[in-house]
C-alpha positions, 0 to 999 in steps of 0.5 A, a space after each residue: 500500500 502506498 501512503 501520501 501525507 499533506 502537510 499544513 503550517 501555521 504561523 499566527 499572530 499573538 492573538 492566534 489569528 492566521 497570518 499565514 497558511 503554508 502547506 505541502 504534499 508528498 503526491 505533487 510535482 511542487 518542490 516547496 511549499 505552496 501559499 495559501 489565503 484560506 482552506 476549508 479541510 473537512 473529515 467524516 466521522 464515520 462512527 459518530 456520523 458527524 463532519 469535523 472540519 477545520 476553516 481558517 483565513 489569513 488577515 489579508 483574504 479580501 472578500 471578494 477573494 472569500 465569495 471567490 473562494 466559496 463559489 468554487 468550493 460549492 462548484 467542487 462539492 457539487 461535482 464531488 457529490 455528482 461523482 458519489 452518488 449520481 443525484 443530477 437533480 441535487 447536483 443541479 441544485 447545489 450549482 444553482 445555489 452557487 451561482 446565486 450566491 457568487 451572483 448576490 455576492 458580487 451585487 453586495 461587493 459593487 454597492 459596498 464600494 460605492 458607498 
């Protein structure tokens, strides 16, 4: 059996707020750690049926870079579902949801910078 490992550093200010994400996998073609702004990494308990999960942001995310940043997630999870389970329907509306929530977010951000 073959193992990979991903690995995650944080460093933090004193108030323990992420002011970097660094990670790194066995499995890549990367030779150096690679930056990251934000991740969402989540584990399924399969004995207490209960998602576990980690979401951290650095203090330099943007919000449009966050709305960015979940659109694609939500356009993720939604082919991943669409993979697993062959539920189009449920898959068509999670893609619908997404493309609102990028469309509301995107009107939020224009009449935020225009005040």
């Amino acid at each position: 059996m073959k193992q990979s490992s991903i690995n995650i550093d944080i460093l933090m200010d004193a108030e323990k707020v992420p002011e970097q994400i660094n990670w790194s996998a066995t499995d890549t073609s990367a030779d150096k750690k690679k930056k990251a702004k934000a991740m969402i990494l989540s584990f399924w308990d399969g004995a207490d049926k209960t998602a576990l999960r980690i979401d951290l942001w650095t203090k330099d995310m943007m919000v449009d870079e966050m709305s960015d940043f979940f659109y694609q997630t939500f356009m993720t999870l939604s082919e991943t579902y669409q993979r697993a389970t062959q539920h189009t329907e449920l898959v068509n509306d999670m893609k619908k949801f997404a493309k609102d929530f990028y469309d509301k977010s995107r009107e939020l951000q224009l009449k935020d910078n225009k005040l």
